[in-house]
C-alpha positions as CSV (number, residue, x, y, z in Angstrom):
1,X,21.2,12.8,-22.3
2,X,22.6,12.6,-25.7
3,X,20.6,12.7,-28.8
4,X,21.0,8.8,-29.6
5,X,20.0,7.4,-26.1
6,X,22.8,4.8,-25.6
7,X,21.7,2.0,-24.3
8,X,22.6,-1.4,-22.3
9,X,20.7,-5.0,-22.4
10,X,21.2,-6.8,-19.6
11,X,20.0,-10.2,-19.6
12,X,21.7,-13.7,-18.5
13,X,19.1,-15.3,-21.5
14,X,20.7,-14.7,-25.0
15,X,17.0,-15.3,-26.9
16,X,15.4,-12.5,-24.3
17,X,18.7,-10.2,-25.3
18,X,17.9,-10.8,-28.9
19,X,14.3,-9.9,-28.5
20,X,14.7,-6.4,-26.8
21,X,17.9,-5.6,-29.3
22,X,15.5,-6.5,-32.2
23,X,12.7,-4.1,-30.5
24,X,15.1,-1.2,-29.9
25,X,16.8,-1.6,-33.6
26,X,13.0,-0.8,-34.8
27,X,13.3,2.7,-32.7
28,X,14.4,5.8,-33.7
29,X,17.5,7.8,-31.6
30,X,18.5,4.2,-30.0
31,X,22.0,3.2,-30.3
32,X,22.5,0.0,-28.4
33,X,26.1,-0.1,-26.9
34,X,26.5,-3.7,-25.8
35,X,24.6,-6.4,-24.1
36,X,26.0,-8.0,-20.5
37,X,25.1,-11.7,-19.5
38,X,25.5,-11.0,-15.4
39,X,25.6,-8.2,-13.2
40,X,29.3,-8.3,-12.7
41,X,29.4,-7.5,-16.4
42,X,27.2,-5.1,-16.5
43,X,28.8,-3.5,-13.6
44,X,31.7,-3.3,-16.4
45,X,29.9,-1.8,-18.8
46,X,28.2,0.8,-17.2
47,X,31.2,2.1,-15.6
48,X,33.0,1.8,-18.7
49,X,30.7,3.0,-21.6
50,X,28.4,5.3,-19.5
51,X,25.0,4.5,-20.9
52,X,21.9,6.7,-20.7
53,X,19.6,3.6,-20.2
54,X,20.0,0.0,-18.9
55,X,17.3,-2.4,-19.7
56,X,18.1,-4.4,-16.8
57,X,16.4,-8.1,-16.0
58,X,16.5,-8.6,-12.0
59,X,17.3,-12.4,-11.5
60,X,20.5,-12.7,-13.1
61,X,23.5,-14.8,-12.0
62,X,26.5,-13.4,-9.9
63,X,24.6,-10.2,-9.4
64,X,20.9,-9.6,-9.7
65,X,19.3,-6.7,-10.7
66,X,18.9,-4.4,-8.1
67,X,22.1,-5.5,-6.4
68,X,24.0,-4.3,-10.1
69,X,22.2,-1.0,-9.3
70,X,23.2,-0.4,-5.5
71,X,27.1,-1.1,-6.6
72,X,26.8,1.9,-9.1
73,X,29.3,4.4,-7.6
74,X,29.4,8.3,-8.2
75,X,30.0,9.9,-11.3
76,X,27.7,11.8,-13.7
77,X,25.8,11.0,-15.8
78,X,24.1,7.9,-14.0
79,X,22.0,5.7,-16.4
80,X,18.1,5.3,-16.4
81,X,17.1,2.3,-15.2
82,X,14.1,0.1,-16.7
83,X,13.6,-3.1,-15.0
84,X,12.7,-6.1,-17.8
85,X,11.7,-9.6,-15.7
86,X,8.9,-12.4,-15.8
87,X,8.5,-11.6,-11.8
88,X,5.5,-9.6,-11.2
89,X,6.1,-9.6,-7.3
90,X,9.1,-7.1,-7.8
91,X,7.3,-4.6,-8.8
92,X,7.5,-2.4,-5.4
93,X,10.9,-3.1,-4.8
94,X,12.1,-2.0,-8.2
95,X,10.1,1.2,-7.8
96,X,10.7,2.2,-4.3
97,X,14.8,1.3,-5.3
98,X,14.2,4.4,-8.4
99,X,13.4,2.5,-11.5
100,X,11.7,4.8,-14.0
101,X,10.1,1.9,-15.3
102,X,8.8,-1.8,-15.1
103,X,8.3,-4.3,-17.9
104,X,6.7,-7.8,-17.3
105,X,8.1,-10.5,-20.1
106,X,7.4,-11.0,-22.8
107,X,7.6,-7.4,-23.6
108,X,5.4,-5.9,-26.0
109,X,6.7,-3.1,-28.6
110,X,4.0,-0.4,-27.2
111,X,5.4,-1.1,-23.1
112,X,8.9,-1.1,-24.2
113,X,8.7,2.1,-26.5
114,X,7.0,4.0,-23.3
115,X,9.6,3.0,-21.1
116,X,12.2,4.2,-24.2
117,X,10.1,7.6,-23.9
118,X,10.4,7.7,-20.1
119,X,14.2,7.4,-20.0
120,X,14.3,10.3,-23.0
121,X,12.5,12.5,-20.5
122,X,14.8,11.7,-17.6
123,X,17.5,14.1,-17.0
124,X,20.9,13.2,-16.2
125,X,20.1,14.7,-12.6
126,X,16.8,12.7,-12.3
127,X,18.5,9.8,-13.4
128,X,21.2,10.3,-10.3
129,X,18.5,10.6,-8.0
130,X,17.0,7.8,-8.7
131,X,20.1,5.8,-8.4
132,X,21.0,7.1,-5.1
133,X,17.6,6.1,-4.1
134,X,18.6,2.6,-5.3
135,X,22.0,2.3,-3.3
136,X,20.4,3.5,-0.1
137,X,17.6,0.8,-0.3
138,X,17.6,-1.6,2.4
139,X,15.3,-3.4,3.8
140,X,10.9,-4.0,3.2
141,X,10.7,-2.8,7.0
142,X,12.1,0.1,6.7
143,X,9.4,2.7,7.2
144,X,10.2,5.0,4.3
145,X,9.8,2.8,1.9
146,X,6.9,0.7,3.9
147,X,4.9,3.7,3.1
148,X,5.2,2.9,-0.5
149,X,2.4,1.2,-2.4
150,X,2.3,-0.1,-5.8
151,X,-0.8,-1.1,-8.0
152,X,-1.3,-2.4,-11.6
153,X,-3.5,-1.7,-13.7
154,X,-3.5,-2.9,-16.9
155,X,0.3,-2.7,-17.9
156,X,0.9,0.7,-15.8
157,X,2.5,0.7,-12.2
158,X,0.7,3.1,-10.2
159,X,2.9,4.4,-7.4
160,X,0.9,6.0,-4.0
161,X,1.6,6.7,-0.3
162,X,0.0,4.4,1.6
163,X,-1.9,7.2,3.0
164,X,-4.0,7.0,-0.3
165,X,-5.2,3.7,0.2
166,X,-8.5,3.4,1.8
167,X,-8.8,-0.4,2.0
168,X,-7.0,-3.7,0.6
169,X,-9.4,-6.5,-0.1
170,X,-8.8,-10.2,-1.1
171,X,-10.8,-11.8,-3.9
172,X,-9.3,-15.4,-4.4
173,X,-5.7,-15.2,-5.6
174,X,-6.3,-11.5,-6.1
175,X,-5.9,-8.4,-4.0
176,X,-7.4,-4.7,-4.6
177,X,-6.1,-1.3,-3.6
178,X,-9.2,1.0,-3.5
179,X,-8.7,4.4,-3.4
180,X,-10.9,7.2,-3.0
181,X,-11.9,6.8,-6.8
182,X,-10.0,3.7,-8.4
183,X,-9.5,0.0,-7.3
184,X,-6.4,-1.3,-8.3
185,X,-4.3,-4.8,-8.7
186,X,-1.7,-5.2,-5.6
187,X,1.4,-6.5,-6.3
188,X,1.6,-8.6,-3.1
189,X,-0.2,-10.6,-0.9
190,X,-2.7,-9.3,1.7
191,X,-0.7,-10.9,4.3
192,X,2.6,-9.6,3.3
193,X,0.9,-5.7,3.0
194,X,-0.4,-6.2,6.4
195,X,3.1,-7.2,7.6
196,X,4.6,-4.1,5.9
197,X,2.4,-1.5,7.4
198,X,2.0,-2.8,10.6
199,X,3.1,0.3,12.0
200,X,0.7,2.3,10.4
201,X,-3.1,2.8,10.6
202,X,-3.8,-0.3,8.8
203,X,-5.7,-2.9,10.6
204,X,-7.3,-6.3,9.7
205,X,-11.3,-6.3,10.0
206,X,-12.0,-9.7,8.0
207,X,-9.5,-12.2,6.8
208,X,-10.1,-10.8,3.2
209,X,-10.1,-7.1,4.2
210,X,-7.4,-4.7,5.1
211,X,-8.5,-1.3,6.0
212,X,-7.0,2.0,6.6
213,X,-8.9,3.2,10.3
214,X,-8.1,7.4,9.1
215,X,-10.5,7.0,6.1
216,X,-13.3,5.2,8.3
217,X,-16.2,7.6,8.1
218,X,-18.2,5.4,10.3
219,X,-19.2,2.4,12.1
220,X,-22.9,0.6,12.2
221,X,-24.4,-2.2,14.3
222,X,-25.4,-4.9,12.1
223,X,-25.5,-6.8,15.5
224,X,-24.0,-8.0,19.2
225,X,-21.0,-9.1,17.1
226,X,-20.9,-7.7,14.4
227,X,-20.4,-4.1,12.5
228,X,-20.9,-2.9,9.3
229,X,-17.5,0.2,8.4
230,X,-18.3,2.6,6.0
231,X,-15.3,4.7,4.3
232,X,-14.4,8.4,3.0
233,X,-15.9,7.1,-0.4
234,X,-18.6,5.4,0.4
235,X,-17.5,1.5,0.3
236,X,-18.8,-0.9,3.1
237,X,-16.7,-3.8,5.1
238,X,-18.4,-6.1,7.4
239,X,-16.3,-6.9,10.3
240,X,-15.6,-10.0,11.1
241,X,-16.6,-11.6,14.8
242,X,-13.0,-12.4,16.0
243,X,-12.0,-8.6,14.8
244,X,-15.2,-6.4,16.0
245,X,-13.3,-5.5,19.6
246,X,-10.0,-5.4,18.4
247,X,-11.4,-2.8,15.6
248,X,-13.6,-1.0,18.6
249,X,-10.9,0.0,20.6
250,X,-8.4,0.8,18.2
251,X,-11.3,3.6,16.9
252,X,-11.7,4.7,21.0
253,X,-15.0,3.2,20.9
């Protein structure tokens, strides 16, 4: 990338245009190159003035975000691509499609100057890959990217295999990755995640629990109908009636 990181707003709301240009004017090394209301525009401008970063919002009309991205065609270098939106629940599509970043509005100045710093570090080779990644996205069911978790914390995206997750768990409106040594916000439902790895060792053992069966360590009586899972690190599920012989045989017990 260029010294002065050239950069694209992309926004269909002139005030939220005006906000991240104001932002970026504060920054050192940034040289905004134009703003785009829609993604055929942008399409335009990206083609035509080559920026190293797009600041792109993902409901937009005529083109939305990630649709802007998958027309990208070719060529070298590709831009960095930051997502900026008020829709939390596109988190894992943005990331498994190659943004290097993910900014909820409003944006703060501290979120957008890390996502600035992000797009410095990318190379123009990096930033290629990740497009490519974007323009062979398809759909949610597709196992590649099904295998793809996303969790918040705070105002970082944490991206794992699904592999990693021990268990999903429901608390109200609220859903929580656990890991083997962190508990994270999920960025979608628990019925949606169940949907999405279906196909993998993830099975339902309560109506608010989603476990991963390769990191049960092991299963206790609490009584004719019911058991008590323990995992890898230690946390307990109970299992619910309706699920205990489901959850049995899938473990060859």
């Amino acid at each position: 990338m260029s010294a002065q990181l050239r950069t694209l707003i992309v926004d269909d709301e002139p005030v939220a245009r005006r906000i991240l240009r104001e932002e970026l004017e504060t920054m050192e090394d940034i040289e905004i190159i134009g703003e785009a209301e829609n993604g055929e525009a942008a399409l335009e401008k990206i083609r035509d003035d080559r920026p190293d970063l797009v600041l792109l919002d993902l409901q937009m009309p005529v083109l939305g975000g990630l649709d802007v991205v998958r027309r990208l065609k070719g060529g070298s270098p590709l831009p960095a691509v930051v997502i900026v939106t008020a829709w939390d629940q596109h988190a894992i599509q943005a990331f498994e499609a190659g943004a290097i970043d993910y900014l909820l509005k409003p944006v703060s100045r501290e979120r957008l100057l890390e996502a600035v710093e992000r797009a410095r570090r990318t190379s123009g080779r990096e930033a290629a890959e990740r497009v490519a990644r974007i323009q062979e996205f398809a759909e949610p069911q597709n196992d590649r990217h099904a295998r793809r978790i996303v969790g918040r914390t705070g105002t970082e995206y944490i991206l794992m295999n699904a592999d990693e997750v021990y268990a999903f768990q429901a608390e109200g409106d609220l859903v929580w990755i656990i890991t083997a040594k962190s508990k994270l916000l999920a960025t979608q439902t628990l019925k949606t995640l169940e949907e999405r790895l279906v196909a993998g060792s993830f099975r339902r053992i309560h109506r608010s629990a989603l476990v991963n069966i390769d990191h049960v360590r092991k299963m206790s009586p609490l009584s004719s109908q019911r058991w008590l899972v323990t995992l890898d690190n230690k946390v307990e599920f109970i299992v619910s009636k309706r699920q205990a012989r489901s959850i049995r045989h899938l473990l060859n017990w």
